[in-house]
C-alpha positions in Angstrom: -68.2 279.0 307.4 -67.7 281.2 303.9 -64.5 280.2 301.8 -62.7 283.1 300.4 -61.2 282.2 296.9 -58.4 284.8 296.6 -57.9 284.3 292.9 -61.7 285.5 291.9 -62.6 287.4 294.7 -65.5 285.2 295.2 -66.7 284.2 299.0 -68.7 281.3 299.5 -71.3 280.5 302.4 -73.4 277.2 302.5 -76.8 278.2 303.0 -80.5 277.0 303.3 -82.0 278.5 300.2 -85.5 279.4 301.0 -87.4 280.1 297.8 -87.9 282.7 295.4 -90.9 285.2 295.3 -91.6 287.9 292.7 -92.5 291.1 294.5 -94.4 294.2 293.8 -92.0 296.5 294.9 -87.7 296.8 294.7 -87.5 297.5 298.5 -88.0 297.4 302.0 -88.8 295.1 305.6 -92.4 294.3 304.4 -91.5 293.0 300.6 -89.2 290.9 302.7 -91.7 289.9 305.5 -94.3 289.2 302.6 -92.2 287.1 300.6 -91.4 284.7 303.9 -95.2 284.4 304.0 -95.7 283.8 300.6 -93.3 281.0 300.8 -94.9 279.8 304.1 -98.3 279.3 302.0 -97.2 276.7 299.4 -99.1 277.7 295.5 -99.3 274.5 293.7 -98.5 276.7 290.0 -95.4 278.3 290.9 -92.5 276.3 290.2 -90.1 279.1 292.0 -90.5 277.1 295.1 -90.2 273.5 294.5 -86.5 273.9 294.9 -87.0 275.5 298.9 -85.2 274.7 301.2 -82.3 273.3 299.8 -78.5 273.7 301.0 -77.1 275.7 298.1 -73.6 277.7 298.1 -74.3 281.4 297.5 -71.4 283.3 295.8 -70.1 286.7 296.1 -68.0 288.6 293.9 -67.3 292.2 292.9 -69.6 291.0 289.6 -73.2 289.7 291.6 -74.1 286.8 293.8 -74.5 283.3 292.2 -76.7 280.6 293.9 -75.6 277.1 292.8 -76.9 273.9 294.1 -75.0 272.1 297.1 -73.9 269.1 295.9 -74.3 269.4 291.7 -72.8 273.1 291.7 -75.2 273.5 288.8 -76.1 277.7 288.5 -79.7 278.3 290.4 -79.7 282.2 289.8 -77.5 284.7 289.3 -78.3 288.1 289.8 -75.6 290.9 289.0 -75.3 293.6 291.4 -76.7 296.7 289.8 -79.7 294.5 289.9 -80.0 294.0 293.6 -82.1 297.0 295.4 -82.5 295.9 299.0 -80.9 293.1 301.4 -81.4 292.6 304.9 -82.4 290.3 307.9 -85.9 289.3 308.9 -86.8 291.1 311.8 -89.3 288.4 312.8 -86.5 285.7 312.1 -82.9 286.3 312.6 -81.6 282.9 311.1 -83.3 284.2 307.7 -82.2 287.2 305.4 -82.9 287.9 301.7 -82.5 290.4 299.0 -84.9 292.2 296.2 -83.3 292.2 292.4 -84.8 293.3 289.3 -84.9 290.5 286.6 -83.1 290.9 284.1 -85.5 290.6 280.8 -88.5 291.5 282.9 -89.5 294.6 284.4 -90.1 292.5 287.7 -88.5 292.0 290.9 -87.7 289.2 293.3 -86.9 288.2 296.5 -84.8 285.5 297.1 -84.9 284.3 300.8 -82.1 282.3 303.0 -81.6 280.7 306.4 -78.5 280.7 307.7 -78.2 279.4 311.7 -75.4 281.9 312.8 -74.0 284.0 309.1 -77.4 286.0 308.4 -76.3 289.6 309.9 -72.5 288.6 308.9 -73.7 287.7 304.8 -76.4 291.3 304.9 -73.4 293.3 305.5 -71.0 291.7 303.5 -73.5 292.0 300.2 -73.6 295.6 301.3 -69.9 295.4 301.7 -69.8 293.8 298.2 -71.8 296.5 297.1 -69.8 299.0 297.7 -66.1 297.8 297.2 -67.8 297.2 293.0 -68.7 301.1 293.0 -65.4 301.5 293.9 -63.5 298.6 291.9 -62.3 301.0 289.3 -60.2 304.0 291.2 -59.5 301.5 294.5 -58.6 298.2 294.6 -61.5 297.5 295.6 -61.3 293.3 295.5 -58.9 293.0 298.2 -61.3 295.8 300.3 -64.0 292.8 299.9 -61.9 289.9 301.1 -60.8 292.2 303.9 -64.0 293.1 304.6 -65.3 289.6 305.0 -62.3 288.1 306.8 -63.1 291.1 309.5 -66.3 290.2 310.0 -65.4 286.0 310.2 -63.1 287.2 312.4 -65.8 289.1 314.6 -68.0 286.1 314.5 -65.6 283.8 315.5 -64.8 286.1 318.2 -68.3 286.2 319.7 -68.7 282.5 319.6 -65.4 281.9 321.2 -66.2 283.9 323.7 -69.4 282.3 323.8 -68.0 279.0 324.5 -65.3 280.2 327.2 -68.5 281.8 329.0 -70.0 278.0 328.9 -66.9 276.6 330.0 -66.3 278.4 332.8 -69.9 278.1 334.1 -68.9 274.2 333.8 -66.0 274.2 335.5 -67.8 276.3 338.9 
């Protein structure tokens, strides 16, 4: 589960990070479903995906999202969020979600792909959650609309899986 560090308004979710894939266009289901197969096809030039599928911690805050490495913490990527243009789920794959962002000295984009077993719909929404509580920052106080935001939907996941697990225990117990 994310860690919610009140002081920055940063949340945290251990993730599996995927790769990253520079992409022809800023948005959309099939940049998405073409970077997944671009990382499935391994390229012995491009050093962008020696470091898949790693556990790194990725970082949200009104500012961007930060990808640091699991166990060094040592910064990955950081991409601000006027930079990122699209974020969702894999159809084809639920565990795995990514997002398209411009670089930032290059007129280029890239998609940065993640697994996640059970926080991949819950971490789409809370970037688009993210999103729009930084738009709104300046005439609402929009860090505490973030952490609310993401407590709701921990709270919503927790809630399916706990009643996930009284379904199982009740089928035990007949």
């Amino acid at each position: 589960m994310g860690d919610i560090l009140e002081d920055d308004n940063e949340i945290s979710f251990p993730v599996k990070f995927l790769g990253r894939v520079e992409v022809v266009r800023p948005d959309g289901l099939q940049i998405l479903n073409e970077a997944a197969q671009s990382l499935k096809t391994p390229d012995e030039y491009s050093s962008e995906k020696a470091a898949k599928k790693s556990k790194v911690h990725l970082f949200l805050s009104l500012s961007g999202v930060d990808i640091l490495e699991y166990k060094t913490k040592f910064l990955l990527y950081t991409c601000h969020l006027s930079t990122i243009s699209f974020c969702a789920v894999l159809p084809s794959a639920p565990k795995v979600f990514g997002f398209v962002a411009k670089h930032p000295a290059a007129d280029t984009h890239h998609c940065y792909l993640f697994q996640s077993k059970k926080f991949s719909h819950v971490l789409v929404s809370v970037i688009g959650d993210t999103f729009r509580a930084s738009k709104q920052e300046k005439s609402v106080k929009g860090g505490q609309d973030l952490v609310v935001e993401a407590l709701r939907h921990k709270n919503k996941m927790l809630q399916r899986e706990n009643a996930e697990l009284k379904r199982r225990l009740a089928g035990q117990t007949d």
